[in-house]
matplotlib code that plots the C-alpha trace (Angstrom):
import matplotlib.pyplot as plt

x = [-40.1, -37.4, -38.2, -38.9, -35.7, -38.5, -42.2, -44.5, -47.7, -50.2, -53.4, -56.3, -59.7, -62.3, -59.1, -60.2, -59.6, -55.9, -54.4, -53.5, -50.7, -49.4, -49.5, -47.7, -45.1, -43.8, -43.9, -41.9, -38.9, -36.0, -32.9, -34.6, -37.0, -40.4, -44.2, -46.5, -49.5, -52.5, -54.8, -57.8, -59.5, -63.2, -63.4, -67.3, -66.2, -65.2, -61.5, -60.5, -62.4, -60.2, -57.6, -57.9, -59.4, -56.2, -53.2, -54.5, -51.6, -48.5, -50.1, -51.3, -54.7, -55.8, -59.6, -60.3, -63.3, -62.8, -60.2, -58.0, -54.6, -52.4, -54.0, -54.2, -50.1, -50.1, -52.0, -49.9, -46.3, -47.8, -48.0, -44.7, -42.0, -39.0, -35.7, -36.9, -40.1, -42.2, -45.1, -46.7, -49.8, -52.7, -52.5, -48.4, -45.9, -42.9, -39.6, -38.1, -35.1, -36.3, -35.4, -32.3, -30.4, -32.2, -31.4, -27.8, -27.1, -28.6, -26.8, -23.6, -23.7, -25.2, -28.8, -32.0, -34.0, -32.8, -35.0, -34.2, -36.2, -39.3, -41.4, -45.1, -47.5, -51.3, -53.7, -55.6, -59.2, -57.5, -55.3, -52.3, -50.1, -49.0, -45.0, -44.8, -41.6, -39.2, -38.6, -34.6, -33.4, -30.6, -32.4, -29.1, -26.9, -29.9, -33.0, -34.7, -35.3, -35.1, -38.0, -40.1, -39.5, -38.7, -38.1, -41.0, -41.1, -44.0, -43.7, -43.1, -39.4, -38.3, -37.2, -37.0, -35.0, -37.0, -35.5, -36.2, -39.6, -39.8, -38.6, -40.7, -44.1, -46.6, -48.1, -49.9, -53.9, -54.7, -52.8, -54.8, -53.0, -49.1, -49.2, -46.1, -44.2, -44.1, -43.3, -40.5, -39.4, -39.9, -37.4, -34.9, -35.8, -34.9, -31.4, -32.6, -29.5, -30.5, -28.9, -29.7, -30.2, -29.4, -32.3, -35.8, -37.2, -41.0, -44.2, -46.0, -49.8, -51.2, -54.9, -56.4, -58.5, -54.9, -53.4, -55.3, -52.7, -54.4, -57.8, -58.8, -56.2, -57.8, -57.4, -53.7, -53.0, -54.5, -52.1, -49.2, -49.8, -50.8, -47.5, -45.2, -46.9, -46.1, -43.0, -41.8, -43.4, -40.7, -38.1, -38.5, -39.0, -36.2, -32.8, -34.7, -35.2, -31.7, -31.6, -31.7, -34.9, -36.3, -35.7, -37.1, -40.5, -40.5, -40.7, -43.5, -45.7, -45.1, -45.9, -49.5, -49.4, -48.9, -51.8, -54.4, -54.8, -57.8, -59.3, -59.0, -58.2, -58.8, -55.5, -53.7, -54.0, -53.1, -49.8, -49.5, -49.5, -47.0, -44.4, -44.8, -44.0, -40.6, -40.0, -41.7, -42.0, -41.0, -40.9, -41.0, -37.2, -39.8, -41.7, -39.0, -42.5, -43.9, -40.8, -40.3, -44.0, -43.7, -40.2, -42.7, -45.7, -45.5, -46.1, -49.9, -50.9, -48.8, -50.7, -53.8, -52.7, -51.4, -54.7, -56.4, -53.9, -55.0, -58.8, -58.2, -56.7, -59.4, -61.9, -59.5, -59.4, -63.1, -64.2]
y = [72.4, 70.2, 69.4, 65.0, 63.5, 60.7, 60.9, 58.1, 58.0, 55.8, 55.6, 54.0, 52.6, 51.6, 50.1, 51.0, 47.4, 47.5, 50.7, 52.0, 49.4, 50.6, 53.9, 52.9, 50.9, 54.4, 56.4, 54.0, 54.5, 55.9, 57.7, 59.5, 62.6, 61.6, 62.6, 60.3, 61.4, 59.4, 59.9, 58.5, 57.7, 58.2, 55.8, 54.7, 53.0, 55.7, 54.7, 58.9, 58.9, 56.2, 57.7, 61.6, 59.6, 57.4, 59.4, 63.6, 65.5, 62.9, 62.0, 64.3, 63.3, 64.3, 62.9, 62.6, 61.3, 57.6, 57.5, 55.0, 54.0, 55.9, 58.8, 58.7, 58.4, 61.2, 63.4, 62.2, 62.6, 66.8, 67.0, 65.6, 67.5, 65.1, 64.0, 60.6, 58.6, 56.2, 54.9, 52.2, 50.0, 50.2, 46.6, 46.3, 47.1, 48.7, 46.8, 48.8, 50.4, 50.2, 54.0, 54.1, 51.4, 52.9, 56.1, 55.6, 53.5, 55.8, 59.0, 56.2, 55.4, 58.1, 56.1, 57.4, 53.5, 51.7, 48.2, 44.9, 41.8, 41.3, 38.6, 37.6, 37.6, 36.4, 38.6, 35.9, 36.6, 37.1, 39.9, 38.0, 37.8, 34.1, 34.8, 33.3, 32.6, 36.0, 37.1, 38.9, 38.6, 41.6, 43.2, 42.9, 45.4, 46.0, 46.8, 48.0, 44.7, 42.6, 45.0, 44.8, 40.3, 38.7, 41.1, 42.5, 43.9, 45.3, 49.4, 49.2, 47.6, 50.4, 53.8, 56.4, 59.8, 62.8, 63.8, 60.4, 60.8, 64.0, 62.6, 60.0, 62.7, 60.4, 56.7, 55.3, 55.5, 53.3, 50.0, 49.1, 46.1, 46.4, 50.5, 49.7, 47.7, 49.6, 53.0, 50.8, 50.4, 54.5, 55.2, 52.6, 54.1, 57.6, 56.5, 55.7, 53.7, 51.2, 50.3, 46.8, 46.8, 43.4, 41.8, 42.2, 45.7, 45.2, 43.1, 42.1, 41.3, 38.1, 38.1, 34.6, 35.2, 35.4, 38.8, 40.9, 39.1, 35.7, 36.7, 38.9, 37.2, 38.8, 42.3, 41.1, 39.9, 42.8, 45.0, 43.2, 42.9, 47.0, 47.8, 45.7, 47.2, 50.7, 49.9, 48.5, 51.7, 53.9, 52.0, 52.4, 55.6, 56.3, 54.5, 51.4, 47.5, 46.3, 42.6, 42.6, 44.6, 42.5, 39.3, 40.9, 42.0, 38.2, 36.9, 39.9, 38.9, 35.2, 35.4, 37.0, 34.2, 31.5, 32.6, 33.2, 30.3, 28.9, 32.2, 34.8, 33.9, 37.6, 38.5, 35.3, 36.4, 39.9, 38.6, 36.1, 39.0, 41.0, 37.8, 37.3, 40.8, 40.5, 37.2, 35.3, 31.6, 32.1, 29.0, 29.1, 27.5, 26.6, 24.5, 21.3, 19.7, 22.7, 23.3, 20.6, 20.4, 23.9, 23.3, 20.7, 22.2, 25.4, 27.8, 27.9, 24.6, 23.4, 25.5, 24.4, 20.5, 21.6, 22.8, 19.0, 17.7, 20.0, 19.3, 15.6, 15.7, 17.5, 15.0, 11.9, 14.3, 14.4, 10.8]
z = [-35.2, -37.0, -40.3, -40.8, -42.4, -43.3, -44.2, -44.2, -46.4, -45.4, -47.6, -46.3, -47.3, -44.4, -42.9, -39.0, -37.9, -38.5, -39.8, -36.3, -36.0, -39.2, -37.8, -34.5, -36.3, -38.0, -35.0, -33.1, -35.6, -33.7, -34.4, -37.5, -37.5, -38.7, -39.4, -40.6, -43.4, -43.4, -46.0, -46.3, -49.4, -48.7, -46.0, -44.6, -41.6, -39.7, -40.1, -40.0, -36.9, -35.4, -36.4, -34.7, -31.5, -31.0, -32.2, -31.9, -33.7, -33.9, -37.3, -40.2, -41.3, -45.1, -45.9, -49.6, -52.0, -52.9, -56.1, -55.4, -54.0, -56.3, -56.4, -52.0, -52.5, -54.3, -52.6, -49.2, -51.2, -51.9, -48.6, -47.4, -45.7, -45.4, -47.2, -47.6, -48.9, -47.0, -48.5, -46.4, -46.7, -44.3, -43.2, -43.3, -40.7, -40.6, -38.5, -36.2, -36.8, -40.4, -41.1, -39.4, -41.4, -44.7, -44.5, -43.2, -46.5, -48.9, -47.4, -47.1, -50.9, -52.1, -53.5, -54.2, -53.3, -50.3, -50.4, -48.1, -47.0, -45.8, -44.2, -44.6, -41.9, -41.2, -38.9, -36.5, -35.5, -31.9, -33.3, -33.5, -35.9, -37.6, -39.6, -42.9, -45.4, -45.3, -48.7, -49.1, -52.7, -54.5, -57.3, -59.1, -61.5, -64.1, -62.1, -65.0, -66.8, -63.2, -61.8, -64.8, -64.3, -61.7, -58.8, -56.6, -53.3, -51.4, -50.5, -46.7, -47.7, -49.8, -48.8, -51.7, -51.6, -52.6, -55.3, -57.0, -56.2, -57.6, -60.7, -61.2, -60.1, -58.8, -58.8, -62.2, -61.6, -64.3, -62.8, -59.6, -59.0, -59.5, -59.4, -56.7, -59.1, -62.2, -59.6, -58.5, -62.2, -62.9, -60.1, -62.1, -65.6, -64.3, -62.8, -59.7, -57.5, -55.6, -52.5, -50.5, -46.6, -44.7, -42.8, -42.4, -42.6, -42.7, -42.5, -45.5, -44.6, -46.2, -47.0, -45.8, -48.9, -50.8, -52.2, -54.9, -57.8, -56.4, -55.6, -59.3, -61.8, -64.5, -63.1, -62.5, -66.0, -67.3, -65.2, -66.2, -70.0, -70.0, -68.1, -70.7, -73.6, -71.7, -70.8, -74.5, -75.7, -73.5, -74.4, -78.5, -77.8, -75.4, -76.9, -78.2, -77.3, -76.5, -76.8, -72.7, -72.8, -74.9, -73.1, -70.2, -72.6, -73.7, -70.3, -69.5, -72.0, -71.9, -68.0, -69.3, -72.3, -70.1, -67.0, -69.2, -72.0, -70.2, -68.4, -70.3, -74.3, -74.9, -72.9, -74.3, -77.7, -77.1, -75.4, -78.1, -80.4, -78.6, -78.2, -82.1, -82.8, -81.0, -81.7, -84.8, -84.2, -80.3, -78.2, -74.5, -72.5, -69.2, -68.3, -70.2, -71.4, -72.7, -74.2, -76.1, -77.3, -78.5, -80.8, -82.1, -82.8, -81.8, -79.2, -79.3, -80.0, -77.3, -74.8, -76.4, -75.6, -72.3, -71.9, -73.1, -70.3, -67.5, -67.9, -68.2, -65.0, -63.5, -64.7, -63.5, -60.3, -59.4, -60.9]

ax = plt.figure().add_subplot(projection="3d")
ax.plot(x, y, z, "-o")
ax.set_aspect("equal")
plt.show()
């Protein structure tokens, strides 16, 4: 047997309602050799089951105690055979021709992360799916700084080369929620080239309920602040804060700053910290209002009057 120029890790969690249309959307890639991991991360709903019962030997099953997303991607990338990374989500899909494009334009410009677009999508209680907005935005020349900001794309739209993965040596346990993101940023830290693909190349699920960022903000905030405070950590340690990395730490920590005033002051004031550090007396450029309140009385009054205004608002709201 050939060896798979592509392998796709799938972890899974009592995913039996939907993961087999993951499954099927990887083995219906043509023009590339493929094998597909499936590992399933202590699973009570007999999603393994499913899984042997509806796809035998096309798919390589590895069952494993309940620890977690990273550590399932892990344990799938030990096991992997091929040139080129896959790691999809149990309730995303994969667009066809997907690994033909991505691995033509890594081998064609010599990359180590192809990415492109994707497009958001609903599951129906009939099993159909409802399209949402498609997201396809260029990361741009410094992917360090624009991956740790403003840049996020789920895992189905990337394809990583091996030997990046290699480099980077697995996904971070300890940040539930944007584990994908800051993996993204350790491929770009270790020199990883990133080469764009044109068009859509998979299918990001939606949650009715909204995604995990939306649905435990706290959990998210708390992922994001640990991740900048890591990351600024690396970079002192490995060349120092140029004054691009530090914009790019500003706008981290202010993003925490600015989502947790009102719900979590613990975080806010552990951000607000971390801004003052790198920049004493820093004021905020958005929103204008907040900006201009904040060249006034400073940063954290203004979010405390900000704050006034928002509950006023609510009360005017409900009255």
């Amino acid at each position: 047997m050939e060896r798979p120029e592509v392998s796709v890790v799938i972890p899974c969690h009592n995913a039996a309602g939907w993961v087999g249309e993951a499954v099927r959307s990887a083995l219906d890639q043509a023009g590339v050799r493929r094998e597909v991991i499936v590992v399933d991360d202590g699973s009570t709903d007999g999603t393994a089951e499913k899984i042997e019962e509806i796809f035998g030997e096309r798919v390589h099953l590895i069952r494993s105690g309940h620890a977690g997303v990273s550590r399932a991607r892990t344990l799938g990338t030990e096991r992997a055979m091929g040139d080129f990374l896959q790691y999809l989500d149990s309730d995303d899909l994969l667009a066809p021709g997907k690994f033909y494009r991505q691995v033509e334009a890594l081998r064609e410009k010599g990359g180590e992360v192809a990415y492109g677009g994707w497009q958001e999508f609903v599951r129906e209680e009939d099993g159909r799916h409802r399209m949402g907005a498609v997201r396809d935005e260029g990361i741009g020349e410094r992917s360090e700084t624009a991956l740790l900001t403003r840049f996020w794309s789920p895992p189905a739209a990337y394809l990583f080369a091996r030997r990046i993965v290699e480099k980077v040596g697995g996904w971070h346990p300890e940040l539930p929620v944007i584990q994908d993101a800051r993996f993204a940023w350790e491929c770009a830290r270790r020199g990883g080239r990133f080469v764009r693909t044109p068009g859509v190349t998979a299918f990001y699920h939606r949650n009715a309920g909204g995604s995990l960022s939306t649905r435990d903000r706290r959990a998210f905030l708390s992922d994001c602040l640990r991740n900048a405070v890591e990351v600024q950590g690396i970079w002192e340690q490995e060349g120092g804060v140029s004054p691009e990395r530090r914009r790019a730490l500003l706008e981290a920590f202010a993003h925490v700053a600015r989502g947790s005033f009102d719900p979590f002051p613990d975080l806010f004031e552990a951000a607000w910290r971390r801004l003052e550090a790198l920049s004493p007396n820093w004021r905020p450029d958005v929103p204008p209002a907040l900006a201009l309140l904040s060249r006034c009385i400073g940063y954290r009054r203004a979010e405390r009057v900000a704050s006034i205004v928002r509950r006023l608002k609510g009360e005017e709201g409900r009255s």
